[in-house]
Wavefront OBJ file of the C-alpha trace (Angstrom):
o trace
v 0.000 0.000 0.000
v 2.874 2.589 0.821
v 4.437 1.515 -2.380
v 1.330 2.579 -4.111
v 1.706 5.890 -3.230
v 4.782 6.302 -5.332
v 3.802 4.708 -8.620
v 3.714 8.152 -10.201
v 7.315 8.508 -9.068
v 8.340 5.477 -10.301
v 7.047 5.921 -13.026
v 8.412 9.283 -13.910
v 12.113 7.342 -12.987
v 11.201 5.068 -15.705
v 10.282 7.476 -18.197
v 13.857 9.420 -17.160
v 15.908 6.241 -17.761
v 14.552 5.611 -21.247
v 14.644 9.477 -22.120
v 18.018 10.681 -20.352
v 20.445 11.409 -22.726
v 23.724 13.155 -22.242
v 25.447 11.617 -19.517
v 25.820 12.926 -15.837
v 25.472 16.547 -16.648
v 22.425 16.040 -19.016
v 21.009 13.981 -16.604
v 21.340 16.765 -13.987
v 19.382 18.849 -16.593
v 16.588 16.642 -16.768
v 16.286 15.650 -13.514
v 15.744 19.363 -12.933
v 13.025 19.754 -15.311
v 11.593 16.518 -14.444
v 11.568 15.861 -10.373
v 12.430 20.027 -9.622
v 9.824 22.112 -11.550
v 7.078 18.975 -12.660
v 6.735 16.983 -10.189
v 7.634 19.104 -7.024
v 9.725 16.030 -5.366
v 12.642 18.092 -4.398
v 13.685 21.857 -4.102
v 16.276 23.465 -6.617
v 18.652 23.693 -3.491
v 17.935 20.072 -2.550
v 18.993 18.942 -5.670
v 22.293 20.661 -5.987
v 23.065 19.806 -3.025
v 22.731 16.357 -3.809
v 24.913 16.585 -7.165
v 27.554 18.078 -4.883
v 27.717 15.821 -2.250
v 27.529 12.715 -5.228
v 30.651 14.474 -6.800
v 32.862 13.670 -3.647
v 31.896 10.313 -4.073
v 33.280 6.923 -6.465
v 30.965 6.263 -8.552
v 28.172 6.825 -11.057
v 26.953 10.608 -9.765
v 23.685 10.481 -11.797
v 22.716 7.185 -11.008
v 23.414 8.282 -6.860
v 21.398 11.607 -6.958
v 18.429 9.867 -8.589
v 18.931 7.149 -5.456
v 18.857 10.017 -3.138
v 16.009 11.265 -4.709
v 13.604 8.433 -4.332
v 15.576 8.041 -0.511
v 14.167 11.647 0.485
v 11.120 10.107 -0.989
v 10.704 6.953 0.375
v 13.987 6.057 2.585
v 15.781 2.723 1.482
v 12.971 0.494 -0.102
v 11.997 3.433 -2.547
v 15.533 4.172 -3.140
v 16.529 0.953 -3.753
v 13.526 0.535 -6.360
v 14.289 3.600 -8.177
v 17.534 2.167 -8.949
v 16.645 -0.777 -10.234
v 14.250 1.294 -12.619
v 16.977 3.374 -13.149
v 19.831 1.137 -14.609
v 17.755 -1.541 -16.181
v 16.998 -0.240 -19.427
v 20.261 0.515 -19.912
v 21.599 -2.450 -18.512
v 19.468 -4.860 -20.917
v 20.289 -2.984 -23.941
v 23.889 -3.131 -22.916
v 23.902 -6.750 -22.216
v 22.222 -7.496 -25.237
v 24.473 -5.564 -27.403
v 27.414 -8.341 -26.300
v 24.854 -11.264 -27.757
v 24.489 -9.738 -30.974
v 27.378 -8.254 -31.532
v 28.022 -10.647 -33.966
v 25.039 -10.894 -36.051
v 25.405 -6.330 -36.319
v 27.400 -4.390 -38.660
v 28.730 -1.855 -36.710
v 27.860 0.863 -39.440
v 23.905 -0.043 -38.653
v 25.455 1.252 -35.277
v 26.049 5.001 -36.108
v 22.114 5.559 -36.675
v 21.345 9.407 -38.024
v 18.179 8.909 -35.449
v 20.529 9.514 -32.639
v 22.269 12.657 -34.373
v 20.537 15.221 -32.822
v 21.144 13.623 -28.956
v 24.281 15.584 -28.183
v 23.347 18.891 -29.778
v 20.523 18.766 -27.050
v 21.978 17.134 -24.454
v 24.028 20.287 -24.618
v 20.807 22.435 -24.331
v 19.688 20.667 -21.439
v 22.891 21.464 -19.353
v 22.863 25.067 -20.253
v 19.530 24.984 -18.845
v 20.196 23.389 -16.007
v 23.860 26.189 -15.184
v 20.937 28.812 -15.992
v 18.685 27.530 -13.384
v 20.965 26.715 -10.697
v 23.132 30.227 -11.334
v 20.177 32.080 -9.801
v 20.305 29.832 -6.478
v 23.877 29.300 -6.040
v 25.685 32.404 -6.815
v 24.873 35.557 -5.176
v 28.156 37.454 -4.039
v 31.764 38.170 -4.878
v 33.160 34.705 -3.195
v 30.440 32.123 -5.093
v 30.673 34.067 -8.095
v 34.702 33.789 -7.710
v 34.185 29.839 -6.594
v 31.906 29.453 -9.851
v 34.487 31.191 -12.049
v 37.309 29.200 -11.080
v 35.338 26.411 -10.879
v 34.591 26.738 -14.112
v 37.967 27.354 -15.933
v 38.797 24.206 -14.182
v 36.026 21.821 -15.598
v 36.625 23.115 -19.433
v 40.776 23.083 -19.069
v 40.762 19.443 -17.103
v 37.017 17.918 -18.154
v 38.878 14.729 -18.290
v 40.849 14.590 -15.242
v 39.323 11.695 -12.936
v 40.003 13.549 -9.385
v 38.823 17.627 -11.059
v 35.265 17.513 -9.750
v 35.728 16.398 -5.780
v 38.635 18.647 -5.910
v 36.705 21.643 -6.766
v 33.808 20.446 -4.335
v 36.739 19.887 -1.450
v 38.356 23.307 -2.135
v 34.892 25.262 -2.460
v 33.776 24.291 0.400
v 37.189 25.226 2.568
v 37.011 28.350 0.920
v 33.538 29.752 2.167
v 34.931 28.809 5.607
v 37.330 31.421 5.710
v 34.072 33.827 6.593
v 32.147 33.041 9.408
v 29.125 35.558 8.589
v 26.694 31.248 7.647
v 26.034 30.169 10.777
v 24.885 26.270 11.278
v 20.988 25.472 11.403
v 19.500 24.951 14.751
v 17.254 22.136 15.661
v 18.016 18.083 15.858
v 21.033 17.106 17.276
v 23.969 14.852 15.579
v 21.712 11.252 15.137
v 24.319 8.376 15.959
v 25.553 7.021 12.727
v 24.228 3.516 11.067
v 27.552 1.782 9.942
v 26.130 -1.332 8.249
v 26.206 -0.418 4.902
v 29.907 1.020 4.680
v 30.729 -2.616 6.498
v 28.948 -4.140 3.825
v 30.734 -2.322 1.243
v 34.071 -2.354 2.878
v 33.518 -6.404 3.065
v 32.383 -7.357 -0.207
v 35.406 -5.397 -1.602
v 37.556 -7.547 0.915
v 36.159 -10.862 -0.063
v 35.784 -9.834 -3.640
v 39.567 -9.334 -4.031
v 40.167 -12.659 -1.970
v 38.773 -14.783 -4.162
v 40.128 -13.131 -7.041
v 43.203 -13.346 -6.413
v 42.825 -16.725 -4.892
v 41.318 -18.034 -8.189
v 44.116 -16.884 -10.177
v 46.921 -18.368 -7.816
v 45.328 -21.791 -7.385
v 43.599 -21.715 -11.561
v 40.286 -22.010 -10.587
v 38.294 -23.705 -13.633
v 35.798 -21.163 -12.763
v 37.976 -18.577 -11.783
v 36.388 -15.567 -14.747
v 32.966 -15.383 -12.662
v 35.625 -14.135 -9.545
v 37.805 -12.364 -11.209
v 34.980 -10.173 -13.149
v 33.048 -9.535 -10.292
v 36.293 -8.056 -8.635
v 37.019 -6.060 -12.176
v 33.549 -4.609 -11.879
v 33.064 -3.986 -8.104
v 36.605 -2.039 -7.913
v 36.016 0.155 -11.051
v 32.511 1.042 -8.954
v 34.359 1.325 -6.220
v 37.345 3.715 -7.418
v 36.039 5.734 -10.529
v 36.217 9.044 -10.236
v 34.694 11.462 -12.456
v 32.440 9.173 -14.716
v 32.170 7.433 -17.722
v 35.023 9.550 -19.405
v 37.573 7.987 -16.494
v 35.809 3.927 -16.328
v 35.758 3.503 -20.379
v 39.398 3.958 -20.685
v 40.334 2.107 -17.475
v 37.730 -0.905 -18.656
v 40.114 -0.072 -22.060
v 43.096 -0.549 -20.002
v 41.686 -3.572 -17.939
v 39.966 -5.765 -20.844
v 41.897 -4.811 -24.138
v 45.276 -3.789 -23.116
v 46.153 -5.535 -20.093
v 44.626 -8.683 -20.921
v 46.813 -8.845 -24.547
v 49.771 -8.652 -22.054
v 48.233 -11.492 -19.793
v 48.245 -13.723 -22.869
v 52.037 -13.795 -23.093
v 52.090 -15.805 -19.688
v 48.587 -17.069 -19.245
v 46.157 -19.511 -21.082
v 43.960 -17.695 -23.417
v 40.800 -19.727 -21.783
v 41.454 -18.056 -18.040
v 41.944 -14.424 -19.400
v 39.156 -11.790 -19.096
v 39.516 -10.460 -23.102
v 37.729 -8.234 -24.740
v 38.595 -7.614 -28.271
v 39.427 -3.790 -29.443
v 36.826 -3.369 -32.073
v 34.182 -4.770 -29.526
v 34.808 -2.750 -26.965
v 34.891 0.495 -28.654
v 31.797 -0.399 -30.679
v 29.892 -1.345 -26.970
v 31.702 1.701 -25.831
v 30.120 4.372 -28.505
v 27.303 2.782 -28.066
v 26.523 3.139 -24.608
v 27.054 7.255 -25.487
v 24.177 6.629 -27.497
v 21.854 5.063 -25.364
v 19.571 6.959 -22.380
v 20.504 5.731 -18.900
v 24.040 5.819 -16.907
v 27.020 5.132 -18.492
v 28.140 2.802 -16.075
v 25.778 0.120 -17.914
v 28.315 -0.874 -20.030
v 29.268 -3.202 -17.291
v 26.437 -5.554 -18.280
v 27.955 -5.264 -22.062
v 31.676 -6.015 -20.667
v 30.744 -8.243 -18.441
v 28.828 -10.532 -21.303
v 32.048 -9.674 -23.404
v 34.140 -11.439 -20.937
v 32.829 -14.645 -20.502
v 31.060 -14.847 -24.399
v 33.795 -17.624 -25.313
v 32.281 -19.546 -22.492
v 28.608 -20.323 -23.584
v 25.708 -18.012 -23.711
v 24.563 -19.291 -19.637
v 27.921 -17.965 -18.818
v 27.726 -15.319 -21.020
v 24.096 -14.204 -18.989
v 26.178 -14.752 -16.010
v 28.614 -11.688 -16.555
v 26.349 -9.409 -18.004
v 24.271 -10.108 -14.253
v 27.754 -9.812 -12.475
v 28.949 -6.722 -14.704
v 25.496 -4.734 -13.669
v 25.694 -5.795 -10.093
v 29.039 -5.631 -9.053
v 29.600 -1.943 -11.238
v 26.529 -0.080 -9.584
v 26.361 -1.852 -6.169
v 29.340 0.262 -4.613
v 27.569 3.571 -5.666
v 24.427 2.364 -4.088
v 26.107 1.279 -0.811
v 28.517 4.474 -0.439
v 25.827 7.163 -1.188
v 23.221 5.614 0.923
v 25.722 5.421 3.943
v 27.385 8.633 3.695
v 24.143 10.937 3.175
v 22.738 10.478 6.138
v 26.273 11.023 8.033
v 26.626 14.060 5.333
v 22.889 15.514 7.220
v 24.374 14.907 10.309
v 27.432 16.818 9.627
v 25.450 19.318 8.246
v 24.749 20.412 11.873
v 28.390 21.659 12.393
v 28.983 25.045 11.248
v 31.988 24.418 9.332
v 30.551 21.766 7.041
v 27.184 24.191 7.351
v 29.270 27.134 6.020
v 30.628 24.995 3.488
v 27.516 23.975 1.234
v 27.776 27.902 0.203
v 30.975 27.332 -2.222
v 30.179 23.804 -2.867
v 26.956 24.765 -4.545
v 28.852 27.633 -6.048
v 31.225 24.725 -7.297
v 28.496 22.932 -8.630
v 27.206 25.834 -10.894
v 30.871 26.162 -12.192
v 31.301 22.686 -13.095
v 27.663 22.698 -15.044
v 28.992 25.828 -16.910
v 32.617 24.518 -17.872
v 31.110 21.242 -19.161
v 28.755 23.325 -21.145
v 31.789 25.103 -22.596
v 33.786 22.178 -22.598
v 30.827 20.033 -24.746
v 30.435 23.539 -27.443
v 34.444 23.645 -28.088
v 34.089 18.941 -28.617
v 31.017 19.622 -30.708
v 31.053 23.122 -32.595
v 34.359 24.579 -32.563
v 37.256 21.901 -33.353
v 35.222 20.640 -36.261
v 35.242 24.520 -37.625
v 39.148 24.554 -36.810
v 39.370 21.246 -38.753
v 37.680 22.741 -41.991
v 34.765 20.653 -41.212
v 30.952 21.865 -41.264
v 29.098 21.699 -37.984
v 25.665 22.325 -39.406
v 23.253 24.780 -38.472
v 20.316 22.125 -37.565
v 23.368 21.427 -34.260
v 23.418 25.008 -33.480
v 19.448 25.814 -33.438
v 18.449 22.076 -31.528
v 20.556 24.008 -28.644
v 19.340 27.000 -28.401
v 15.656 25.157 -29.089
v 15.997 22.745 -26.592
v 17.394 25.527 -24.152
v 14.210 28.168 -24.943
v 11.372 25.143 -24.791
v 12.971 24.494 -21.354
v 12.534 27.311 -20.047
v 8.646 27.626 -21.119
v 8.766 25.334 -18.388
v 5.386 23.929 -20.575
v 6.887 20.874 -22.222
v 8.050 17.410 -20.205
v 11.471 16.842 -20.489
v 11.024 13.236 -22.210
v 8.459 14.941 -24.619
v 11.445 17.373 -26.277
v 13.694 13.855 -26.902
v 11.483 12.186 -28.612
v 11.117 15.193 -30.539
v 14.778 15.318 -30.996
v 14.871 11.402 -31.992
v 11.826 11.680 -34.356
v 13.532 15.061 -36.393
v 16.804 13.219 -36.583
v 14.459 10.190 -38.184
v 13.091 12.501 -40.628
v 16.374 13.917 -41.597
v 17.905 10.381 -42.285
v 15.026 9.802 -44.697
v 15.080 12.992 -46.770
l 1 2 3 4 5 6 7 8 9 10 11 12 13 14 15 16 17 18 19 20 21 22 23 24 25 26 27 28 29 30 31 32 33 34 35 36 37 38 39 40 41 42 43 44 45 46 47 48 49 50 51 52 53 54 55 56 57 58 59 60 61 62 63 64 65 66 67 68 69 70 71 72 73 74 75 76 77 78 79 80 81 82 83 84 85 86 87 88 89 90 91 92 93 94 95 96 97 98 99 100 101 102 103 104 105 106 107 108 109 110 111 112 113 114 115 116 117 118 119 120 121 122 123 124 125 126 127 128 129 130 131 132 133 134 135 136 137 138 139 140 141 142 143 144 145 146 147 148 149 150 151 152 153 154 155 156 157 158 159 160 161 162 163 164 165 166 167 168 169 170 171 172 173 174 175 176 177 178 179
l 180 181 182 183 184 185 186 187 188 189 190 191 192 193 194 195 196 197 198 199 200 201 202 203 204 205 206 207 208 209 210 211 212 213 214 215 216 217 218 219 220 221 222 223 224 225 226 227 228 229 230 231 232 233 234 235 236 237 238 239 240 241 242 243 244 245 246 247 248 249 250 251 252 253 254 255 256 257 258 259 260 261 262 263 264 265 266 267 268 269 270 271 272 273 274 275 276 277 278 279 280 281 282 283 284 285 286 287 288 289 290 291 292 293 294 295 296 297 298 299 300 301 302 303 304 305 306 307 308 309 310 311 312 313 314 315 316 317 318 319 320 321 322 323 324 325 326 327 328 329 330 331 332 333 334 335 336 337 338 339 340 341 342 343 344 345 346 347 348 349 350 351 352 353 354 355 356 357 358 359 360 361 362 363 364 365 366 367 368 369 370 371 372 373 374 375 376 377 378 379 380 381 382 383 384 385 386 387 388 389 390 391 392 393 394 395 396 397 398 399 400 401 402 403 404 405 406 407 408 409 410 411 412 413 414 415 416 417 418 419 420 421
């Protein structure tokens, strides 16, 4: 009965995981349009706060601040349902992808349909700096914190640690003024420490057996040592898909050809160049997190080994990649409200939503110099349809009249039309 209550939330996460484009910072756009000014389920404030606080974390960030979302909502059942909703889409295209691989040419891959996706995820993240601007920044040290914060993001987009950096140093920077004081009210709850245990457990036993399997040659021993690949990219990434697709690169493709020299081809986790980087654009492609290509890597992986196996790792890839996110937000955030209470974590949120607003803008820059200006540089044509789908998607936003999922399938069905004329 309490679960009935939220079907309308759940079912406006399912409509977001089949509609979000754009990765983490288009998904911050949407999620604004979509949960902030639709639905009502959270403030503006609440949810950059949340995007901050998922920055300091390993991880995928948009997959956590949805999870905090339907927490506020719900607590732990509801946010443990909207993640599921969340990442299976995704997940089941992604894992599919590594059956068929095969049977697709990968130039049926590069579909016009999708051409228009990027050119409006773009819109959708200026939006969302637009929006955000006008609560965050509102004197000389945010709009300094944004600035910098900013510069940062464009010059070092790529740079795994740039984003809890600039969340770390924000906040020690509005602490220099003591003018914020804390809020007053509830006390410092005592803190719940089952789920870091959890997490700090399965990473123990998960690199056990691993390593255990490879020592004593395991005829099993891929299940182990995938699950370990998986968990510890979840664990350790940093800054997003652009930081786990090249260390999956590193792990599956390059270090494995290296493993070969020494090791039986049959007991090496391999994954092929051109399959990876096909699985790899297409998960760009795709709505959803871009931490589902575990399921697709993890199918990769054991492929050689029968299609039950193959099932197997795409299961272990999705559950072992997204697990540690799930178990690290939903055990810090509620020690993150307790801190809260302290006025020099209190004083802090001031730059670190600042920070926020920064990096929104510099990946807005950073995505306009990818998209628009190296191709002019290189001679090539960028194409005006690119250029008005932003500024479109960025004005029908902010009629605030039209539901987020509504303007992609616009998007989807022009770049449809397009192929066919």
């Amino acid at each position: 009965m309490l679960l009935f209550r939220h079907i309308p939330f759940l079912r406006a996460v399912f409509w977001h995981s089949i509609t979000a484009f754009g990765g983490p910072q288009g998904h911050m756009g949407m999620m604004l349009k979509t949960f902030v000014h639709r639905r009502k389920d959270l403030t503006e404030e609440e949810l950059i706060e949340y995007n901050g606080f998922c920055q300091l974390l390993p991880g995928a960030s948009s997959t956590q601040t949805l999870t905090l979302i339907g927490y506020k909502r719900g607590g732990i059942p509801l946010a443990i349902i909207t993640l599921l909703i969340w990442i299976l889409p995704a997940s089941l295209i992604m894992g599919a992808l590594s059956f068929l691989l095969d049977y697709i040419d990968d130039r049926s891959l590069k579909v016009e349909v999708f051409q228009f996706i990027r050119p409006m995820a773009i819109g959708f993240i200026a939006y969302s700096t637009y929006r955000i601007f006008g609560v965050a920044v509102h004197n000389t040290i945010t709009q300094t914190i944004m600035t910098a914060a900013t510069l940062a993001t464009f010059l070092a987009f790529k740079t795994p640690w740039v984003f809890p950096g600039l969340i770390i140093a924000a906040g020690i920077a509005t602490n220099f003024s003591d003018k914020r004081i804390p809020q007053k009210g509830v006390p410092p709850k005592k803190i719940k420490w089952g789920n870091i245990l959890i997490f700090l457990a399965i990473f123990a036993l998960a690199g056990y057996f691993s390593e255990t399997a490879r020592r004593q040659d395991w005829p099993n021993r891929k299940p182990f040592n995938l699950f370990e690949n998986a968990y510890r990219f979840g664990s350790l990434v940093f800054g997003g898909g652009d930081v786990l697709i090249p260390l999956m690169y590193e792990q599956y493709v390059t270090h494995s050809e290296t493993k070969l020299v020494n090791e039986p081809k049959s007991h090496v986790l391999q994954i092929s160049k051109e399959d990876f980087l096909t699985g790899s654009g297409v998960v760009r492609a795709i709505p959803g997190p871009v931490f589902s290509i575990g399921s697709f890597t993890g199918g990769m992986a054991l492929r050689d080994d029968g299609p039950s196996m193959q099932l197997l790792g795409c299961v272990i890839g999705t559950i072992a990649i997204f697990l540690p996110s799930a178990l690290l937000v939903l055990f810090f955030f509620p020690v993150w409200n307790n801190l809260k209470k302290y006025a020099v974590i209190y004083r802090s949120l001031e730059g670190i939503n600042a920070a926020v607003v920064g990096i929104m803008a510099g990946a807005t820059c950073y995505l306009i110099k990818d998209t628009f200006l190296f191709p002019l540089f290189e001679g090539k044509p960028i194409g005006i349809w690119n250029l008005v789908i932003v500024v479109a998607t960025f004005l029908v936003l902010n009629t605030n009249k039209i539901p987020a999922p509504f303007i992609v399938l616009g998007c989807l069905v022009l770049g449809w039309l397009v192929r066919l004329a």
